[in-house]
N, C-alpha and C positions, 0 to 999 in steps of 0.2 A: 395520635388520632387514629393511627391501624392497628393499636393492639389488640383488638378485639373480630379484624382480619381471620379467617381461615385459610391454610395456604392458595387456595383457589383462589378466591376473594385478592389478596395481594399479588399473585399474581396476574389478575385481571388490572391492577393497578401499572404495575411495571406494562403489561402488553397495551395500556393506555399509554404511559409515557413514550413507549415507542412507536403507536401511532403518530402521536404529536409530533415526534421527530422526523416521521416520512412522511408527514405533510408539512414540514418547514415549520412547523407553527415553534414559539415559544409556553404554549400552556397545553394545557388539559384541560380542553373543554367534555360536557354532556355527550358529543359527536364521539370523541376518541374515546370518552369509554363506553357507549354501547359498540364502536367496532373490535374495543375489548373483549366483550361482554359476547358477542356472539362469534367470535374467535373462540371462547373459551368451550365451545361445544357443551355444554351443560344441560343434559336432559331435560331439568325443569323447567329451563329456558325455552328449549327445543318446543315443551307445551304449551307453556304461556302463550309463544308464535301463534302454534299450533290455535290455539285457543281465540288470537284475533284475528284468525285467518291470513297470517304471512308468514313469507318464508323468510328463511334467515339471509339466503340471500340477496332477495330483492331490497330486505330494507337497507342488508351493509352496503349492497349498491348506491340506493340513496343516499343512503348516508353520507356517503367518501362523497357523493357530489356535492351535499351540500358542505359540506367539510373543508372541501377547498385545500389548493394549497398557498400557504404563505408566502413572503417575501424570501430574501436572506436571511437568515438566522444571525442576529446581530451579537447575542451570548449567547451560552450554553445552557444556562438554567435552562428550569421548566416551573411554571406557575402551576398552581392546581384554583382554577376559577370558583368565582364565592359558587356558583350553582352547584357544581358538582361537589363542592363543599355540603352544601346543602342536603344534595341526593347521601350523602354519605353519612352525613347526622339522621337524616329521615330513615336510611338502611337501620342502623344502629340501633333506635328508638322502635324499630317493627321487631325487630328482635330481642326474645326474653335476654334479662340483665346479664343470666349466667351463659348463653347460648352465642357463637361466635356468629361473624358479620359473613356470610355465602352470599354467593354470584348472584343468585335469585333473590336475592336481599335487594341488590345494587339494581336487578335490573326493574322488579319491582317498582324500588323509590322514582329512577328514571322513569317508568312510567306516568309515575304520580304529577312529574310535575308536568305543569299544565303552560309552559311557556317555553321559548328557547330553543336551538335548533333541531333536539329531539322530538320532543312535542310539535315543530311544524313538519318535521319527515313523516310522523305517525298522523299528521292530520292527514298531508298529502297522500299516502299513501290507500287511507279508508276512505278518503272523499273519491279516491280511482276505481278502488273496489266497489261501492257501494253504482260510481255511474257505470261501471261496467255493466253489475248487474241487474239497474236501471234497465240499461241501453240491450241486454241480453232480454229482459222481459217485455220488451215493446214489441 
C-alpha cells in the first residue's frame, strides 16, 4: 500500500502512528495524520495554509482537541482507518503512475475529503475566520 511512499510521505505515516500513540488511541485516524502532516514542516504545505488563510498552528491546535485522548490502550496494534485509507488511495491516484506519493499529495487528498474530523476542524475554523471578519467589518 506505501510503496509508492516518498521517504517524507512514510515518514508522515510512522509520525501519524505516533500521534496515535500519544493520544492513547489504537488507530490512525484523518486527525493523526494531518498532525503528521503539519509536523512534517513541508513548504508546500506551509502554502496551501497559507493559501486558506491558516496557520499551521492554529489548525494542529484544533486538531489535537478535537483528537482527543483515548481510553487505555487495550493492545499494541495500531489500525489505519477506512478514511484515511481512502485519503491515501485518493493521494496515489492525483499522482502520475510513475511519480511517488509526497506530503502534499496526503494533505491535498485530506483536503478533499468532505466529511470526518478533518473536514469538521477545517469547517470550524473558516466559519471563525469568515465571522471574524464579518464581525471586523461591521
Amino acid at each position: 500500500m506505501f510503496s509508492r511512499f516518498n521517504p517524507a510521505a512514510r515518514r508522515v505515516l510512522r509520525t501519524a502512528e505516533q500521534a496515535s500513540r500519544n493520544h492513547n488511541h489504537y488507530f490512525i485516524g484523518v486527525g493523526h495524520l494531518m498532525l503528521a502532516l503539519l509536523d512534517e514542516n513541508d513548504g508546500a504545505i506551509a502554502a496551501r495554509l497559507q493559501e486558506l488563510g491558516l496557520s499551521s498552528s492554529e489548525l494542529g491546535e484544533a486538531t489535537r482537541r478535537a483528537v482527543g485522548t483515548g481510553e487505555d490502550r487495550l493492545w499494541d496494534g495500531t489500525l489505519i482507518t477506512p478514511r484515511v485509507r481512502r485519503v491515501i488511495v485518493q493521494a496515489e491516484a492525483a499522482c502520475p503512475p510513475d511519480a511517488p506519493v509526497t506530503p502534499i499529495a496526503l494533505f491535498d487528498a485530506l483536503l478533499a475529503e468532505r466529511a470526518g474530523l478533518t473536514a469538521d476542524v477545517l469547517a470550524a475554523l473558516r466559519r471563525r475566520a469568515t465571522e471574524g471578519i464579518t464581525a471586523w467589518n461591521s
